[in-house]
Structure formats: C-alpha cells, structure tokens
DOFI-236127 format. One record per residue (C-alpha): x, y, z; residue in one letter. Coordinates in steps of 0.001 Angstrom, whole numbers, plus 500000, padded with zeros to 6 digits. Example, Ala and Ser with C-alpha at 12.3 -4.5 7.8 and 13.67 -1.06 7.14 Angstrom:
REM DOFI-236127
(vodren (512300,495500,507800),A)
(vodren (513670,498940,507140),S)
REM end
This chain:
REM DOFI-236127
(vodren (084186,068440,662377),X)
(vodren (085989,066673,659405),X)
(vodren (084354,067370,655983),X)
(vodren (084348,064904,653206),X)
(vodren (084755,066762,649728),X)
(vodren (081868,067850,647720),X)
(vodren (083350,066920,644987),X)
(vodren (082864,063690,642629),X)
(vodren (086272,063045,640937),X)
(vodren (087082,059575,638897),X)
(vodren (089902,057750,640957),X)
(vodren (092052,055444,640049),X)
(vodren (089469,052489,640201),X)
(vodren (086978,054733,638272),X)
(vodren (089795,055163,635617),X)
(vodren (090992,051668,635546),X)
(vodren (087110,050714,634962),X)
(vodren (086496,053693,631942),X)
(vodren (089686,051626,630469),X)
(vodren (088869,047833,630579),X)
(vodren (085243,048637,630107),X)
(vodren (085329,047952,626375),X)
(vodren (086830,044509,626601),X)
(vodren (084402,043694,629412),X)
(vodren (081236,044308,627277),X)
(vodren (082391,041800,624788),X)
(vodren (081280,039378,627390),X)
(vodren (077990,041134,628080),X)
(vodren (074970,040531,627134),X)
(vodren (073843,043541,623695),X)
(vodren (070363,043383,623938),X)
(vodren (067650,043599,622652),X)
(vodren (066487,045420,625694),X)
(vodren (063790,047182,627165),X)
(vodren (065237,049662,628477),X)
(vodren (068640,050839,627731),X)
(vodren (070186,053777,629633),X)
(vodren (073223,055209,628058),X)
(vodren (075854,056837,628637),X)
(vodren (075506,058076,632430),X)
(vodren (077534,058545,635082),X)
(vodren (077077,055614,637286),X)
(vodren (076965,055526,641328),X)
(vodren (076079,052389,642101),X)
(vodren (074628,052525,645348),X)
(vodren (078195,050753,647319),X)
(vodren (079847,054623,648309),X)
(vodren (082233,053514,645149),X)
(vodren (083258,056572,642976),X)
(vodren (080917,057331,639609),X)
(vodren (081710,055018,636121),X)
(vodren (080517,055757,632964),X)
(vodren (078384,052669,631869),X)
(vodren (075601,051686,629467),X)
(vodren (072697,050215,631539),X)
(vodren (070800,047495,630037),X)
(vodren (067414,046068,631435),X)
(vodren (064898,043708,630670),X)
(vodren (062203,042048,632543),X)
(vodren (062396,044289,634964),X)
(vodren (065840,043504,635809),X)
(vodren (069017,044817,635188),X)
(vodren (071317,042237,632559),X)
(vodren (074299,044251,631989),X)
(vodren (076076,047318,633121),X)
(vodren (079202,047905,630914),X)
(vodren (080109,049967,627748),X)
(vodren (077796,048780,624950),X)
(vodren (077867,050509,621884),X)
(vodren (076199,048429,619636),X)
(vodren (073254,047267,621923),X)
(vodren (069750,047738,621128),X)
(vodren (066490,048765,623192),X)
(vodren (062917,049010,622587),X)
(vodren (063638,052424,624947),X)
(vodren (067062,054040,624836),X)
(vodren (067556,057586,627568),X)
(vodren (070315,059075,626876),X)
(vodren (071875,059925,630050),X)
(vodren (075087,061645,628645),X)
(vodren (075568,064123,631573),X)
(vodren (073454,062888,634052),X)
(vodren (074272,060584,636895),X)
(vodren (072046,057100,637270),X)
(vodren (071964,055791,640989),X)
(vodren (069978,053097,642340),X)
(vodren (066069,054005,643410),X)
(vodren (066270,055557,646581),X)
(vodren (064682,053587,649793),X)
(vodren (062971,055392,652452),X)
(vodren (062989,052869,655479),X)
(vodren (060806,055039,657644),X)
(vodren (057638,056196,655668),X)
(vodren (054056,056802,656762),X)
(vodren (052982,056319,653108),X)
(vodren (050344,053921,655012),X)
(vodren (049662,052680,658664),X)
(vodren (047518,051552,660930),X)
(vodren (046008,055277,661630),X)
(vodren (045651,056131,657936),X)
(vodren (042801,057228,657099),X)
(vodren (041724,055413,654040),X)
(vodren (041691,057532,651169),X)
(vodren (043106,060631,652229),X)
(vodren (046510,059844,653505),X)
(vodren (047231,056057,652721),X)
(vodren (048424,054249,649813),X)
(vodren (045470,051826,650485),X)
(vodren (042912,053618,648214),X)
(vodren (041654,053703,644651),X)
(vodren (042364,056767,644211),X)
(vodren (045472,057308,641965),X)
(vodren (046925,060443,643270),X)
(vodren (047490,058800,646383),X)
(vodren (048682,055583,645588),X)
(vodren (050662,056277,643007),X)
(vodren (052314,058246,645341),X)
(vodren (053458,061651,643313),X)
(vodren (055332,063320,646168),X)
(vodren (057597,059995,646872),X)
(vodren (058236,059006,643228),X)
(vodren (059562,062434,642472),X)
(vodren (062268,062348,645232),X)
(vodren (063297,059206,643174),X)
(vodren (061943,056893,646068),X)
(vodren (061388,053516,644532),X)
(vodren (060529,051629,647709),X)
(vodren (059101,052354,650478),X)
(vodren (058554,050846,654236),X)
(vodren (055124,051090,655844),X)
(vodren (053580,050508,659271),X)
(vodren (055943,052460,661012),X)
(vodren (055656,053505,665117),X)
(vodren (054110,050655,666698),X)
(vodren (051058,051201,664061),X)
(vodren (050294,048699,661459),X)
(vodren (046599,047620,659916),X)
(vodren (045295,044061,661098),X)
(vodren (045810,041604,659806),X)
(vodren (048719,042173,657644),X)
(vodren (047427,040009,654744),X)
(vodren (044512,042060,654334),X)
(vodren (046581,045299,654106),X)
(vodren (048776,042846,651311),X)
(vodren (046292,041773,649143),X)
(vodren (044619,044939,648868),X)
(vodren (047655,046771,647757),X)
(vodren (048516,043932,645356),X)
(vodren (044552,044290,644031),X)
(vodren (045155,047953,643587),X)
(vodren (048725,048665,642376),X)
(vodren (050756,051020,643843),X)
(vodren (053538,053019,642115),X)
(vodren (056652,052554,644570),X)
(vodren (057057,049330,646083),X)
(vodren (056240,048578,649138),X)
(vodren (057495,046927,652412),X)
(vodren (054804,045966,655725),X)
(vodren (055984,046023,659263),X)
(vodren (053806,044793,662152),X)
(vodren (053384,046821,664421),X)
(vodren (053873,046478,667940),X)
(vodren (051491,048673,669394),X)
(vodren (048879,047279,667329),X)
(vodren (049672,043724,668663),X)
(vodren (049557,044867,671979),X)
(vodren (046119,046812,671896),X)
(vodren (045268,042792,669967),X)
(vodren (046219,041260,673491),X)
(vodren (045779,043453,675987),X)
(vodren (042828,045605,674939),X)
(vodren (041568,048969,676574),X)
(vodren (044109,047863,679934),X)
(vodren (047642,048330,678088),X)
(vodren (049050,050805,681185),X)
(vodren (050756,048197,682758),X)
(vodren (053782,045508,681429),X)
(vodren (052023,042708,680001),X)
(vodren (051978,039142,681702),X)
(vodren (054463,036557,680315),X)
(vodren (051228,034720,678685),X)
(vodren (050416,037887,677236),X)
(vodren (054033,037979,675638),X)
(vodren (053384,034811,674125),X)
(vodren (049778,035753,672474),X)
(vodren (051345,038822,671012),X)
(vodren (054742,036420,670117),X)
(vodren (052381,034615,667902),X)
(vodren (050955,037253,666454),X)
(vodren (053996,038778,665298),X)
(vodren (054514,035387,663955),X)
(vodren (051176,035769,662244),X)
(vodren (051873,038888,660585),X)
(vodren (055608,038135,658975),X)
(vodren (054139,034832,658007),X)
(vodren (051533,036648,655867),X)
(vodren (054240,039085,654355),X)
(vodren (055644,041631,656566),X)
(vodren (059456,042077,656915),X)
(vodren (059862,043244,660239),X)
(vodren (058323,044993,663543),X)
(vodren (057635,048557,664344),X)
(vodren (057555,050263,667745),X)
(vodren (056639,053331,668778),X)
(vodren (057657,052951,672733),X)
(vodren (056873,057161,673220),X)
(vodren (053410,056595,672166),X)
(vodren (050090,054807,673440),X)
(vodren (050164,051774,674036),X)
(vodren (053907,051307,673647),X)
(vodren (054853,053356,676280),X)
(vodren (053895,051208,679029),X)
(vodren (055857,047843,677590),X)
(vodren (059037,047068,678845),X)
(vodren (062229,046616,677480),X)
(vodren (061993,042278,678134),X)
(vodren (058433,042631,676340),X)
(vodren (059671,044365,673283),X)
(vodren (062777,041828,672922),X)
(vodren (061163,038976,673755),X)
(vodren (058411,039516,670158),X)
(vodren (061709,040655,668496),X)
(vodren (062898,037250,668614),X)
(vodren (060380,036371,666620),X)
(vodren (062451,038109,663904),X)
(vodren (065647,035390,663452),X)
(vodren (063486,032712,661064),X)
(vodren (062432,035533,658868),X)
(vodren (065775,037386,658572),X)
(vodren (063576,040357,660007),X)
(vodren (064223,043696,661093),X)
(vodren (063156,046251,664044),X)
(vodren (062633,049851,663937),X)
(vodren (061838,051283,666925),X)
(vodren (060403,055327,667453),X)
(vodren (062456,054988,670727),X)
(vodren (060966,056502,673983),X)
(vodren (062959,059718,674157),X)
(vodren (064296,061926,671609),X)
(vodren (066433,064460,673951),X)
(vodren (066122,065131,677751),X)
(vodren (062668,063030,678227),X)
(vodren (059906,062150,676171),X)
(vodren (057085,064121,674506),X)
(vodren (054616,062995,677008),X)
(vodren (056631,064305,680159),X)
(vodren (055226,067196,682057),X)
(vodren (057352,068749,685161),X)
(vodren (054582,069623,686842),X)
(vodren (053228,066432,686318),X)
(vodren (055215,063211,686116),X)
(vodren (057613,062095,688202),X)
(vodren (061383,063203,687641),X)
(vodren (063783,061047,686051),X)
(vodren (062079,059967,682859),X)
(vodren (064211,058537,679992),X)
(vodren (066576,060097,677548),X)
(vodren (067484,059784,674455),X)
(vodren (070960,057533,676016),X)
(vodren (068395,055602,677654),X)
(vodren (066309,055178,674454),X)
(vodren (068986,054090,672478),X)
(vodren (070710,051817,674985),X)
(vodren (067220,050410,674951),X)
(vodren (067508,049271,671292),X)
(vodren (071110,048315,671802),X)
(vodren (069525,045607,674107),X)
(vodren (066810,044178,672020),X)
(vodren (069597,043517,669280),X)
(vodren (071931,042230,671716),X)
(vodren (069302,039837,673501),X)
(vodren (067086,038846,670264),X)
(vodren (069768,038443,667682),X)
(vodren (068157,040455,665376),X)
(vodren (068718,043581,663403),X)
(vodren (067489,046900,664952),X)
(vodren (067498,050416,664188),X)
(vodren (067146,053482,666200),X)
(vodren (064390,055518,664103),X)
(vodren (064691,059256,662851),X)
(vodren (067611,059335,665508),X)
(vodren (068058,063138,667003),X)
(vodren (068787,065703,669586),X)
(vodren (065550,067075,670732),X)
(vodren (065563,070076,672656),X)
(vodren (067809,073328,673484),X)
(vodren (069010,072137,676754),X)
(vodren (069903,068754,674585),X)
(vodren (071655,070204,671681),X)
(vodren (075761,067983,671407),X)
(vodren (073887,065492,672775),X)
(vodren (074471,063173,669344),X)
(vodren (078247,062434,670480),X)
(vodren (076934,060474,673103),X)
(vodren (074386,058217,671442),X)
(vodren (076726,058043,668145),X)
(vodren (079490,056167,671119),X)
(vodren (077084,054106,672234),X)
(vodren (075875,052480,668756),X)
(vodren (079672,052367,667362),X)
(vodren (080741,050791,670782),X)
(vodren (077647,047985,670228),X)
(vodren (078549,047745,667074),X)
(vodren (082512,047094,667273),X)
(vodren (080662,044608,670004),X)
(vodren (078913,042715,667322),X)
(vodren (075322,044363,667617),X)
(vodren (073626,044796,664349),X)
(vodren (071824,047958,665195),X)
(vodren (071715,050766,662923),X)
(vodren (069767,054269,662588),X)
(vodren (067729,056622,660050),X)
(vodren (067196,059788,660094),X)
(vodren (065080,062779,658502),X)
(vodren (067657,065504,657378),X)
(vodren (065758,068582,659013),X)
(vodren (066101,070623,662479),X)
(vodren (062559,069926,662781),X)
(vodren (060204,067232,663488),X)
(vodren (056978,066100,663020),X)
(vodren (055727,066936,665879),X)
(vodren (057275,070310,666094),X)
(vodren (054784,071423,662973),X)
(vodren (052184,071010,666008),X)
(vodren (053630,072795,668761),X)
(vodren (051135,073946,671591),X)
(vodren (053304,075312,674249),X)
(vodren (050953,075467,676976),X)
(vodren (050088,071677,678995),X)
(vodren (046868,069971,677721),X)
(vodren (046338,069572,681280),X)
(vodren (045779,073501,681154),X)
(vodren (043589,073408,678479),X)
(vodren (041219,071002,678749),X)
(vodren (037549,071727,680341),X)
(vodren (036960,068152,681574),X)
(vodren (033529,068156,680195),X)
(vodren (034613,066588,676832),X)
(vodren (033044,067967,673243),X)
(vodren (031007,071228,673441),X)
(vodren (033159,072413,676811),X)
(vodren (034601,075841,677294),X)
(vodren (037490,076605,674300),X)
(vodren (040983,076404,675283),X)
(vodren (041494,079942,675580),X)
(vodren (038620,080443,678220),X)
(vodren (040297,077388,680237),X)
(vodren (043386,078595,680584),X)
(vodren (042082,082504,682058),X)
(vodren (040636,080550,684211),X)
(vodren (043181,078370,685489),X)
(vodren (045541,081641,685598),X)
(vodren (043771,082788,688565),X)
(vodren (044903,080252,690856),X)
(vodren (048227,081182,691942),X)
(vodren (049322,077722,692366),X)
(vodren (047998,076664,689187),X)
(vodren (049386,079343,687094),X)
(vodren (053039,078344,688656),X)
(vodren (052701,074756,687207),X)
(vodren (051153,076507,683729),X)
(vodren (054364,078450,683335),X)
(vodren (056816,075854,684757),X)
(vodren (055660,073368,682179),X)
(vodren (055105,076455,679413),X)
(vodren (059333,077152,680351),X)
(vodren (059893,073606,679850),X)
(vodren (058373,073422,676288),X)
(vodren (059974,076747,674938),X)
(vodren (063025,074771,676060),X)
(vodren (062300,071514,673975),X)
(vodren (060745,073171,671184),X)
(vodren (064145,074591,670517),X)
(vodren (063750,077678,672678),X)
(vodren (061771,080947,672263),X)
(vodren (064067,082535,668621),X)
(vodren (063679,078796,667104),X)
(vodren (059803,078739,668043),X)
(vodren (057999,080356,664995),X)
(vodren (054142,081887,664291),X)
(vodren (052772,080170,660777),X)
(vodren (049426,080576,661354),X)
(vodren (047848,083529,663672),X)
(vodren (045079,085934,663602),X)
(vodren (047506,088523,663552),X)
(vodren (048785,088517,660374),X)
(vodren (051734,091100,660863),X)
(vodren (052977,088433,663221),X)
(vodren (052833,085503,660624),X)
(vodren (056684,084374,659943),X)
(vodren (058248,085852,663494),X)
(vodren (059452,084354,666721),X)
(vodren (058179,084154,670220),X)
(vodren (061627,085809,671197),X)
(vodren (061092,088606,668663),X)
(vodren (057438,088911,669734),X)
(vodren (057894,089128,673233),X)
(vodren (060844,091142,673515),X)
(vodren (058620,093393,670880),X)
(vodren (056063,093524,673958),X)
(vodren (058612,093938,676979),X)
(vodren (057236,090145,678954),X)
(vodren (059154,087213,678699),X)
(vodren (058793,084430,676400),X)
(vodren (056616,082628,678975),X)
(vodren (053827,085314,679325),X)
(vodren (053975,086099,675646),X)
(vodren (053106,082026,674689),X)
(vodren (050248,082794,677469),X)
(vodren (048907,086144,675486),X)
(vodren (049387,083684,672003),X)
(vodren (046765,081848,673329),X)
(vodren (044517,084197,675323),X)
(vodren (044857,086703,672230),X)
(vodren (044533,084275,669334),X)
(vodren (042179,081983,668247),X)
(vodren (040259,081053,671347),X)
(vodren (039072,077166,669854),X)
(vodren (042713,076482,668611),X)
(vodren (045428,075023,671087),X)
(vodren (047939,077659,671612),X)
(vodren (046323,079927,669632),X)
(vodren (047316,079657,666390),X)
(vodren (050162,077159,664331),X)
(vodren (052926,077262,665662),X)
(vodren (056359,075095,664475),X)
(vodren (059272,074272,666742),X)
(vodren (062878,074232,665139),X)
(vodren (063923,071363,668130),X)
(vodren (067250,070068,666940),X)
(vodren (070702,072139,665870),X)
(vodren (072253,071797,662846),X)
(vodren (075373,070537,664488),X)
(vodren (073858,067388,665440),X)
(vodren (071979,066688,662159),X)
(vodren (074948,066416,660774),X)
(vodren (076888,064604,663456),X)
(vodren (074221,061707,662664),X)
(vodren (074258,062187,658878),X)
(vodren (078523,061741,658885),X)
(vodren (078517,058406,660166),X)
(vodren (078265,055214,657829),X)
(vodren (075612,053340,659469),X)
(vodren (072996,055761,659079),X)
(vodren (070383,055572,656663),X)
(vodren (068185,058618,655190),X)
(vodren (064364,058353,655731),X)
(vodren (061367,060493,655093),X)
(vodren (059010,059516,658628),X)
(vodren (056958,061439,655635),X)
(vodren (053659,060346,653838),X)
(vodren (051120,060730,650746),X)
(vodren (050467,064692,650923),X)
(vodren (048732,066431,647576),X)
(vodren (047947,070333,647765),X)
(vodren (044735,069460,649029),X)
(vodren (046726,068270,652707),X)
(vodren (047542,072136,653433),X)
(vodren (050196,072113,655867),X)
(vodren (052959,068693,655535),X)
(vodren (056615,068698,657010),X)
(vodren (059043,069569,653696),X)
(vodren (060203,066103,654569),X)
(vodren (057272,064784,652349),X)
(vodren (058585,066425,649120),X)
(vodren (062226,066706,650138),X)
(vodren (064105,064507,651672),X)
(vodren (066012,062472,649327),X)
(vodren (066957,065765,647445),X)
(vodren (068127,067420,650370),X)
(vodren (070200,064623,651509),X)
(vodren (072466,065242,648508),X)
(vodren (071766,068803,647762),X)
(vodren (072387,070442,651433),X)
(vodren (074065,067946,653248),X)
(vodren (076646,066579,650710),X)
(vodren (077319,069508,648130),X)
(vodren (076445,072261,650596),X)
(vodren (078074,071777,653805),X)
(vodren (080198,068800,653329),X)
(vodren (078892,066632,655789),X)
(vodren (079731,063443,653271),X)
(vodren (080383,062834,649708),X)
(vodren (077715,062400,647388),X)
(vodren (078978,058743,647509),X)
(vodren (077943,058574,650429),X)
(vodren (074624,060346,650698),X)
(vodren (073581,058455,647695),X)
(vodren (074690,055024,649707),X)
(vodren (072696,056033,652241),X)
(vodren (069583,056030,650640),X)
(vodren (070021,052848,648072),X)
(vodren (072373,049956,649235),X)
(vodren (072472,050784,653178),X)
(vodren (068514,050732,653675),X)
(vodren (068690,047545,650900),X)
(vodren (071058,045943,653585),X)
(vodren (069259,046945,657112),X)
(vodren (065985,045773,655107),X)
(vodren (067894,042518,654133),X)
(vodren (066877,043023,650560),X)
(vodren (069303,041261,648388),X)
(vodren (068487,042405,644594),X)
(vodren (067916,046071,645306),X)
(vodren (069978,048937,646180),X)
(vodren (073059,048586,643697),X)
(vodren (073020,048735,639632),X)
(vodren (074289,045433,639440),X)
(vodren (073705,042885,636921),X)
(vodren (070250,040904,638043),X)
(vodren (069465,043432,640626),X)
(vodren (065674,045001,640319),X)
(vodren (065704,047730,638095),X)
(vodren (064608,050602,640449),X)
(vodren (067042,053668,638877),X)
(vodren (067283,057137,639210),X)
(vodren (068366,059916,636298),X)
(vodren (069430,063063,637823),X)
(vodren (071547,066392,637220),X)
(vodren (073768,066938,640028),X)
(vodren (073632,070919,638717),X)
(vodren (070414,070910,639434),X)
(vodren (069142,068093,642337),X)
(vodren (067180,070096,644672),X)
(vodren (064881,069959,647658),X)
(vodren (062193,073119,646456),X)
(vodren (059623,072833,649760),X)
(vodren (059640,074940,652313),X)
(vodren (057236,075038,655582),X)
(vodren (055143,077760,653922),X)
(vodren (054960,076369,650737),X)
(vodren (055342,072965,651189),X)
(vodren (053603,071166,647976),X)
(vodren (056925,071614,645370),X)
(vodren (058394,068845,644495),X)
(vodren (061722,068610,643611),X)
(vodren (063909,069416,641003),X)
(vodren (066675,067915,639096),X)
(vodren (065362,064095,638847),X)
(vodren (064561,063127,635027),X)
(vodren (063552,060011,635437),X)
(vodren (062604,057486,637931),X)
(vodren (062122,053742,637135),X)
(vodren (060184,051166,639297),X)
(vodren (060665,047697,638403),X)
(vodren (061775,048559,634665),X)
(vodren (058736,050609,634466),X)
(vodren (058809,054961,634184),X)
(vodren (056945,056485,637110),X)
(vodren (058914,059934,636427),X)
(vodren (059716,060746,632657),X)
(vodren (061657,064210,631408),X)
(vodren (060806,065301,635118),X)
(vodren (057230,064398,634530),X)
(vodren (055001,062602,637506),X)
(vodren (053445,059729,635043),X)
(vodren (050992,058613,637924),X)
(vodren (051986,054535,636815),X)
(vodren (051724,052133,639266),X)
(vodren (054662,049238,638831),X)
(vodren (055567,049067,642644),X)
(vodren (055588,045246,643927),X)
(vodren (054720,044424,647587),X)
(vodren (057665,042907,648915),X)
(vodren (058097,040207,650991),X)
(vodren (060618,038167,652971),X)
(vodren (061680,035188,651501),X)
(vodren (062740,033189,654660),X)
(vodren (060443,031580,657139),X)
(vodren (057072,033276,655331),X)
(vodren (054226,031144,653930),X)
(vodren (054291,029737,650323),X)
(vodren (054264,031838,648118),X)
(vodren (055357,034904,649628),X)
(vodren (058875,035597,648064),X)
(vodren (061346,038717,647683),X)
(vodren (060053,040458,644263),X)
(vodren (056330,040455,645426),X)
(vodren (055033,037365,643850),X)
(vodren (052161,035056,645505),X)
REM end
C-alpha cells in the first residue's frame, strides 16, 4: 500500500504565504478582538500544508487570519508551537437519538455532564450530527427547541430518521415493503421533519423496522432531500458477508453483503439526486477481511459517474456491536416463556441434548466465531473466572484440548448462567488492512458512531473518548496511512462539505469560529477497552462558536453549541448558525 509521509513540512506555497503575509495584514482587519490566537501553526481544514498566522475572532466569527502584530484582544492564546485546525465534525454520533434514554445517555437533559458533552469536546469535536440509524425523536421540533432551551456545549445537527417514520406509518406491521400510499405519508413526514430543522435522513436498513423497506422505499423519501440541500446516511444492511441478523441455521441463504449494501446507497444517490453516505463503512468478518477493495471500486466508479455519495468511518478493528458479542444464537437461548423463564445457560443444556438441535447450535456458534473476527480476535473482558479475564477463545480452548466451538459452549454453560454467553465478551471483526484501505481514500470522513459516556457508563467503545485523536495520532503519524493534512481534512472541511455546511470546517475569514489548539508531540487517543473513561491528550483548547469549552486542557463544562439548521427549503426562521 502507498504511504503518505508523516511528516508536516512548509512547501513552497506555505513559504510563499510566511513571505507575503506581512503585506497582506496591512489590509486586515487589527482588532480589537475577542479572541486572538497567535502565533500557531495553521491547518486550515482544505488538506493545504500548515501557515503560521495570527487568528483573529469576534462575534463568534473568525475576521482575519494573517500576520498581525500589532492587533489587540480582550483574550490573546499564544499558540507559538502548537498547531490550530478547524473544530473537528463527527457526522455519525449517537450523542442523542430516538432510543436515548433521557438523562443518562442523551444530550437532551439538564444535566450538565451530559450535555455539555465532556468526552466529545475533549477530542476537539465542535459539532456534532444526531439521530443517526434510522432513529430520531418525534417530532423533530420538539427535540429542537428543547436543546435550544437547554444549551448544549458542541453544536448540534438533527437527522430524521427513517425507521422512526416508518414505525409513524406503518405501526406494529413494518415486516413487509410499504404500499406506495404509505411512501407518500412517510414522504411527508420527512418533509415535516427538515421543515422543522433537521438536515438530512438517517437509515438504519440492518435494524428493525428498516430492514424490511426496500431499496425504491428508501429513495423515493430521499428525494425529499433536493429542496433542502439535504443529506443521507445510511447504517447499510450488511457490513461483510451478510448482516448481523442472519443465522445459517435459520434464514434463507443468499442474504446481502456489504457490495450489495453499498451498491444499495449508490442507487438512492443516483435515483434521488441527493447526497449519500455509506456509514462507519467496513469489512466485517474473518472470512470478509480485503473485502474494502471492492466496495472502495464501486464508490470511486459512482463517483467518476457523477454520484455524490461519500463514506465515514470509526478508526477501530472493532465495532459497536462487537463490545456485545454472544456467540451462541438467541434462538438457543431463549425459554419462550418471556421474563422469569429458565436462564440462558439452563436453555442451552437443554437444547444440547437434541442431536439435531445441537448441530444447528454449533453451525451458527462456527458462523459467529467467524464474523466476530475468529476465535484469537474473540476476547474474555468480563468472566467469573478471573484468570481468564484478558485471553482468547483460541488460547482458552486450545488451553482445554476442544475446539473453539465447544469451548464458546462451556463459556456459557460454565459462566454466568443469567448472562448471554456467559460473560462480556468483545469481537475484534475487521483487519487492520482494511481500516486503513478506507481511511487512505479522500472521500472518507472520520466519525465517532460514539455517544455521551461519563465513568458512571462502565463499559463504552474507546471510540467515545478517542476517535478524533486517533485519527491523527495512529493512523497519520503512526502508520502512514495519510498525512496529517489529510486526517485533519477529514474531520473539519470534508464532513463541513457532505453536511453542506458552508461557514464551518476551514479557518477562513467569516467562517464560525469552532478551533482547535493542539501539540502534535503530544495528540493522543489514551482509552482503551478496559479502561475506557480517559480522555485524550494533547488538545489545549477547544473553541465553540468563539466561546472556550476546553481551556489549558481543561473540560470547562460551557455550553456555546448552536443547533444548526438548513437554510434552504426550511420554515422561517430556521437558518444555518442556529437562529429562530
């Protein structure tokens, strides 16, 4: 694989600009600012090599970027040293949604460690998008005017969802493709919501009730999207060699794949017009692993075709859902006599004593070592035996002489008999090779698909603490994937543009001051999945808005984040910087 280098050296350009920068100030405007951030090595968000640059800002805005030694501020940092990058926007965050629950893992709530959002703001996250997977609170002005009411300390960007509009329509019967006048009720209220401030439409076409629409469905509501210069993201239905729901004992062969999935989305742009974006895009599963080359073809082929689709991504080897591996099949555990039945364990010993039975147990048991990553990437966090806390299923069964099959069985018949497999158990799903396939190519964004998380959570993906950090810390100075440039691009302008924002994502004169202060020395990602709560280190400050939200590396719990808005097609009122 071609490697970009690591390192950030002034070109030519950057030269040329340290030169006429002196002159150029003469025109600029010298304060008095607000804020005034000297002397720091500028990346402004474009890919563009670093510039030294004074950054002046008032109102909330930025008013000049340019040498300016005589200016004045009300607040000078010095930033001799540091570099100063745009605020960093996570397109994919479940900092709320339609299954939050209020209070403990939402934004929408009164209390401040929560929606002043600790664990964002100290990636340098400025701005975040909400309602992500098909889920999205009803209506979507209620969901606005609360967080306007409350404050919130990154700003903040609503989808609708599509699986909420569906359940709207179609109820408890959603198994089924909806009837063309069903379409049309859930067409209008899509309308509904971006007309009372959202920005876009979520799917999440692997889960309930998404996962019986069809492709025609989904399109025809993202039409919807052209008035409002509005965007879809769509949790596609596969993520490797078939979805999470697929069972081969089960369901019926031939399911789709992740080529399916995102020749899916490829379709929606191409038939709707509209800009779409293949979510938290990956390789699930051993048997899947190289699998990236394919799907990268296919969205550079639509593209050079004139699509405007686009991806994110989280950069980990592990998912979400891979912090909740159960090997064994539901199916196998469940009693059938709802709460107060027979615990997992005792329903699986006695489903092991049909022959027949225990063959589809370990077919589907095979099958999920496989996607998980296979049995030395599946690993014990939480167990009753402690000694085996931290190990593999691989080392553990080899350790025992049975085969990785039979030892996920003893997990659970051994472990904790009310707990699903056992005990906690995390999948490492995806190889390193294709995280950074996806995080090489130019049209791919970096987001969290992280939340709110305090201590108090216990157990939360790194991704909630990390990924913004990691992005430039692993990916770019580490291995090389792309240039800090780039990685910072990623996160700033190229989210700004797939969001359609059009003052935010680049230090540039009038742009939204959102900025980040940080030491490349010292930028780091600090969780880890058995101590996830760190947050990271190297960012000094972070600025919503004009406004501090991080401070010498301090969380300041403020809350200057703006709800923002589209400003075509909506209802009065409703414009870009959050005003009504």
């Amino acid at each position: 694989m071609h490697r970009r280098s690591r390192r950030i050296v002034p070109t030519a350009l950057a030269s040329l600009l340290l030169v006429l920068a002196p002159s150029l100030a003469g025109a600029q405007d010298n304060g008095p600012f607000d804020l005034l951030v000297r002397g720091g090595r500028i990346l402004d968000g474009t890919g563009n090599p670093w510039f030294r640059a004074d950054i002046g800002v008032r109102d909330g805005r930025i008013v000049a970027v340019g040498m300016l030694p005589g200016a004045t501020a009300r607040r000078v940092v010095d930033a001799t040293g540091r570099y100063v990058s745009p605020g960093f926007i996570d397109i994919h965050s479940h900092a709320d949604d339609g299954s939050a629950r209020i209070g403990e893992a939402t934004i929408r709530t009164d209390a401040l460690d929560r929606k002043a959002a600790p664990n964002v703001v100290s990636q340098g996250v400025t701005t975040v998008v909400v309602n992500h997977d098909g889920r999205s609170p009803w209506p979507i002005r209620d969901q606005r005017a609360l967080l306007e009411r409350q404050g919130v300390g990154p700003n903040v960007m609503m989808m609708v969802g599509h699986g909420t509009v569906r359940r709207e329509v179609m109820g408890d019967d959603f198994r089924r493709p909806a009837t063309d006048e069903e379409v049309e009720r859930m067409r209008a209220l899509v309308r509904q919501g971006l007309e009372e401030g959202a920005v876009g439409i979520s799917a999440g076409l692997e889960y309930v009730p998404g996962r019986w629409s069809t492709t025609e469905e989904v399109a025809r509501m993202a039409e919807e999207l052209l008035p409002f210069d509005g965007v879809y993201i769509s949790h596609e239905r596969s993520e490797g060699a078939d979805p999470m729901w697929f069972w081969p004992s089960q369901d019926a062969p031939g399911p789709p794949t992740l080529q399916d999935a995102v020749m899916e989305t490829i379709e929606i742009g191409r038939h709707s017009g509209a800009r779409v974006v293949a979510s938290h895009i990956k390789a699930k599963g051993a048997h899947y692993w190289g699998s990236s080359g394919s799907a990268i073809q296919l969205i550079q082929r639509a593209r050079d075709e004139g699509v405007r689709v686009w991806a994110d991504q989280y950069p980990y080897p592990t998912s979400g859902s891979d912090g909740g591996t159960v090997l064994i099949p539901s199916w196998a555990l469940a009693s059938g006599s709802g709460r107060g039945g027979p615990p997992p364990a005792e329903v699986l010993r006695r489903n092991l004593t049909d022959p027949g039975t225990a063959a589809k147990i370990r077919q589907d048991v095979a099958h999920e070592i496989r996607r998980r990553g296979g049995a030395d990437r599946v690993v014990i966090f939480e167990y009753p035996r402690e000694d085996w806390v931290g190990r593999n299923l691989q080392e553990l069964a080899d350790e025992r002489g049975v085969d990785p099959v039979q030892m996920a069985l003893d997990l659970q018949l051994e472990g904790d008999p009310e707990r699903p497999g056992g005990g906690r158990l995390r999948g490492f799903s995806m190889s390193e090779i294709d995280v950074e396939n996806y995080a090489a190519q130019p049209w791919v964004a970096t987001a969290s698909d992280g939340g709110i998380a305090i201590p108090e959570d216990g157990s939360v993906h790194p991704r909630y603490y990390g990924t913004f950090p990691r992005k430039i810390r692993h990916y770019a100075l580490t291995a090389g994937v792309l240039s800090v440039e780039d990685a910072i691009r990623s996160q700033t302008s190229l989210p700004a543009r797939i969001m359609g924002l059009e003052d935010r994502g680049e230090i540039r004169e009038g742009y939204w001051a959102d900025l980040v202060v940080f030491d490349l020395e010292t930028i780091a990602d600090q969780s880890t999945f058995f101590e996830p709560h760190q947050h990271a280190t190297g960012i000094d400050h972070v600025i919503v808005n004009g406004d501090f939200v991080v401070e010498n590396g301090e969380i300041l719990y403020t809350l200057p984040g703006r709800v923002i808005a589209s400003q075509r097609g909506g209802s009065p009122g409703i414009s870009n910087d959050g005003g009504a």
